[in-house]
N, C-alpha and C positions, 0 to 999 in steps of 0.2 A: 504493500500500500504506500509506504514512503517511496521506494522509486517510483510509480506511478505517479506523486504530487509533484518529484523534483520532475518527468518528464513533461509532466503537462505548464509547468511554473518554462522548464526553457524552450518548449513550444512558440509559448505565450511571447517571448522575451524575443523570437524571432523576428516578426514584424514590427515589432517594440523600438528594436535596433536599426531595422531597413528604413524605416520613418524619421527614424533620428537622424542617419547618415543621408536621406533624399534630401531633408528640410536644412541642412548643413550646406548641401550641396547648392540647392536652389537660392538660398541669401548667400553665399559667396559668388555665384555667376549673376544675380542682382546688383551686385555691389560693384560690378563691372571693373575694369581693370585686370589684372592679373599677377602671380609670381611672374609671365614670362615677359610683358610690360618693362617689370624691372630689370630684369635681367639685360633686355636689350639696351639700356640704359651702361649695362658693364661693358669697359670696350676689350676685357680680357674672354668674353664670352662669343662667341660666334654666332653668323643668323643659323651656320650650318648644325651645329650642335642644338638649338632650341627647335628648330624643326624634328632634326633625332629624335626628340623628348616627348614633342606634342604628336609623332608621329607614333609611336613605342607606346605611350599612354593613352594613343585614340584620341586626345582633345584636339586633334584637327578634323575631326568629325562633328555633326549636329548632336545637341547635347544628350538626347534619348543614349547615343550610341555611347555617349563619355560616360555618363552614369553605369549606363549595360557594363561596359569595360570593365569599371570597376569593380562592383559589385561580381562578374565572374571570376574578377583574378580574386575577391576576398575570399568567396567559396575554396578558391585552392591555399590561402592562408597568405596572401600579399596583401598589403597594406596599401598600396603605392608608396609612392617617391616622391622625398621632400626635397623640393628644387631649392629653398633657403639652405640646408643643413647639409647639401648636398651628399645625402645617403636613403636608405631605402626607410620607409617609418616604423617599421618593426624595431631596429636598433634605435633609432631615434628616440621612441618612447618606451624600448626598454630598459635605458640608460638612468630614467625618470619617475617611473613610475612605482620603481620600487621606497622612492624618496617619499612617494606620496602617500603611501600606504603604509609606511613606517609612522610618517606624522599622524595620519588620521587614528592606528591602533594606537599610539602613545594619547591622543585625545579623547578617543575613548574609555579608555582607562580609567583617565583621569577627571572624565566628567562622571562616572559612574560608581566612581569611589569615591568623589566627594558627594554627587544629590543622593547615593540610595540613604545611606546612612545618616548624612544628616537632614532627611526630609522623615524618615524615619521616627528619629528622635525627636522629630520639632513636632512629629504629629500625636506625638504619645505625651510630650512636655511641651503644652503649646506655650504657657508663661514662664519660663524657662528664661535663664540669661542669651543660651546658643539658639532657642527658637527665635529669640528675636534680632539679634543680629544677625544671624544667617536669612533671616527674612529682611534686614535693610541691603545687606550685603548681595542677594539676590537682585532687591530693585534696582540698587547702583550698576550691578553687573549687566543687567540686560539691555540699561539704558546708552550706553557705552558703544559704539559703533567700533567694529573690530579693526577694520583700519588707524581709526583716532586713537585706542587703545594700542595699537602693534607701531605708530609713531612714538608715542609717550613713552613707549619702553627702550624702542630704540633710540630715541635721545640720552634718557636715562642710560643704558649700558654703552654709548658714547661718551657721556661725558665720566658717569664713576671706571669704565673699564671693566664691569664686573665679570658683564657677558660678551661673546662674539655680536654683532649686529649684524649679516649676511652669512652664505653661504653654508654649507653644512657639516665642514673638517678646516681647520686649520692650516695652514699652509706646510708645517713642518709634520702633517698628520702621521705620512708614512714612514717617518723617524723614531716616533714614538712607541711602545711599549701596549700589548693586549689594553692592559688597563687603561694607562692612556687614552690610546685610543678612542677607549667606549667612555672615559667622562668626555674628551670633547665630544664628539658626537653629542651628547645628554647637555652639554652647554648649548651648541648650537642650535639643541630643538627645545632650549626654554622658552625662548622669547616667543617662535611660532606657534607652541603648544599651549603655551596661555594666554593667549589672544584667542584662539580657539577656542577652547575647553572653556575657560570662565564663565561666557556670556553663555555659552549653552546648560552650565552645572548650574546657571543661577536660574532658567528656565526651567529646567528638568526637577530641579529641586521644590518646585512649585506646584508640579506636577505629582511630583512621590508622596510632597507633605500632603496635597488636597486628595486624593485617593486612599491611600494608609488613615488619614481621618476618620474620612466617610466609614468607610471597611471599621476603624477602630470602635465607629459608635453604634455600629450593624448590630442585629438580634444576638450573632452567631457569639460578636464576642462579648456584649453583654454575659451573654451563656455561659462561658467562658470566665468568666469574674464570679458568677456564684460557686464554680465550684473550687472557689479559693487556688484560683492561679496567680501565680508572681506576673504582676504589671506586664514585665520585660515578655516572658512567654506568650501574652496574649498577644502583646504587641509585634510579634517577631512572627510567631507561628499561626496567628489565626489572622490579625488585622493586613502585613504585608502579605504573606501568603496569598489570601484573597484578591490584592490588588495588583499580583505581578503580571496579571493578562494584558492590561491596556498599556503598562510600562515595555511589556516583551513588543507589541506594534511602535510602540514610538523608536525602540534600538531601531527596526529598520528605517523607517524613514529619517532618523537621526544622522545616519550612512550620510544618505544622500546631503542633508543640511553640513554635516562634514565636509564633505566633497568640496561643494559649493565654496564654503568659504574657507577652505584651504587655498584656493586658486586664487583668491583676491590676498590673502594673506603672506602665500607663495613669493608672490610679485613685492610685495611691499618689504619684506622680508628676506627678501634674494633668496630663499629658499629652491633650493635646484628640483622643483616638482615638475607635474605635469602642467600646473598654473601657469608658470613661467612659460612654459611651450606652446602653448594654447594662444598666451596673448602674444606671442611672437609671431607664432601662425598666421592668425588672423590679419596682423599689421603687415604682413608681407604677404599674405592673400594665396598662401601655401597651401591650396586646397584638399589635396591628401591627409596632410597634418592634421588638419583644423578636422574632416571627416572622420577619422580614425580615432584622434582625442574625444570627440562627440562617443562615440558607439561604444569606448572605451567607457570612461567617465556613465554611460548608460549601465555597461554590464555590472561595473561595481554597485550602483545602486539595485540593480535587480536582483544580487548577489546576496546582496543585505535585506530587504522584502523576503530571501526564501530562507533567509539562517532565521529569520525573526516567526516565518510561518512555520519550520519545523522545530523551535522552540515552543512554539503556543501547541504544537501538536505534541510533543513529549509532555505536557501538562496534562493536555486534557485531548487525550483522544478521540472523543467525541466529534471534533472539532473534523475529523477527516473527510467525512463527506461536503460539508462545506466549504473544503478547499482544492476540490476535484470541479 
């Protein structure tokens, strides 16, 4: 029954993806101009070689036939070819994307160890010292644009030196010792990972406390208190317990809000993502790139939707017919 949900979930995810890479395609050949535009602009480049390309890639064809192109060379697993980075986009964005997916699980992480636990707590001790400052500390947080936040910080480790402010290792990285190594690394994803994580722990956390509430003040755990249970237990094992259904849907769409604002983070952050690639694409009008980070950037979020739906189904198996 679970292989049946995961094939019918990347069925689903097929034309998910061909819609995302059409509608990619369609506003870049709207947007008129081109990668070969520029190029012909290089005078180290030849007309004979940009013919080569457009002739190789099919875009000296009507555009039914460039798209068709495409799309059958992705069936055999090509990406196409980034005329900016002058290499094929496979390597291109596997060069990146490992970057991105390292930041997004360290984000994760760390919005989900700070709201479970302290929305938890604020919903069991709502008058509480830590309910209430995790509750101002919340509103501050989400009010905070991640941008104007991921500047504030890079000024500050500009001016104290405490953190790197770009890029993702150190220049003498490969000098350096295992350990080494992994603290810079862990230096250079503070700044990006708390720009990140914050404004969404301080969301989620609003989320945990208002649900674990409701659940806290339900029949069940009422029930629960007369037959003289310690606070903590009802709190932990009957009022969360109950409430981890609607928390297990927002992981996955959380993915995707991830995603999103890694890429704008990326960029401001010199962070060597796929963000950074994306918006380079685009400005150089690298149509391959720009299509391939699109369908990419789709699968991770559809990725995330089916870890979160066969989590809800090891709860509650009930749940399987409704997700066929």
């Amino acid at each position: 029954m679970i292989l049946k949900i995961i094939v019918h979930r990347l069925l689903w995810a097929v034309p998910i993806l061909i819609g995302m890479s059409l509608l990619s395609f369609i506003l870049m050949k709207a947007s008129g101009g081109g990668i070969f535009e520029q190029m012909k602009l290089d005078p180290m480049t030849s007309k004979q070689l940009i013919h080569q390309y457009e002739h190789k890639y099919g875009l000296d064809k009507p555009l039914y036939a460039q798209y068709g192109k495409w799309l059958f060379n992705l069936c055999k697993g090509d990406l196409g070819y980034s005329f900016y980075f002058k290499a094929p986009v496979k390597e291109v964005i596997a060069l990146r994307i490992k970057n991105t997916i390292l930041l997004s699980f360290i984000c994760i992480i760390i919005i989900w160890a700070l709201a479970l636990p302290l929305g938890t707590i604020s919903a069991g001790r709502q008058n509480s010292i830590i309910a209430k400052s995790s509750s101002i500390l919340s509103y501050i947080t989400m009010c905070l644009p991640s941008f104007f936040l991921a500047f504030l910080l890079l000024a500050f480790a500009a001016h104290t030196g405490l953190l790197p402010t770009g890029s993702m290792v150190s220049i003498s990285h490969n000098y350096m010792g295992p350990m080494e190594k992994f603290i810079d690394v862990l230096k250079h994803l503070a700044i990006p990972a708390f720009v990140i994580s914050i404004p969404s722990a301080g969301a989620l956390y609003r989320i945990v406390r208002s649900n674990v509430s409701k659940a806290n003040s339900a029949p069940f755990s009422i029930n629960a208190r007369t037959r003289a249970l310690p606070e903590e237990i009802v709190l932990t094992d009957y009022a969360l317990k109950n409430s981890i259904q609607p928390l297990i849907v927002i992981f996955g769409y959380q993915i995707a809000d991830i995603l999103s604002g890694a890429a704008l983070v990326e960029i401001v952050c010199n962070w060597p993502g796929l963000g950074s690639i994306m918006l380079t694409a685009v400005q150089a009008q690298d149509m391959h790139l720009v299509m391939a980070s699109m369908m990419i950037s789709g699968a991770m979020l559809i990725f995330g939707n089916l870890i979160s739906d066969l989590l809800l189904l090891a709860l509650d198996p009930r749940l399987r017919e409704g997700m066929l």
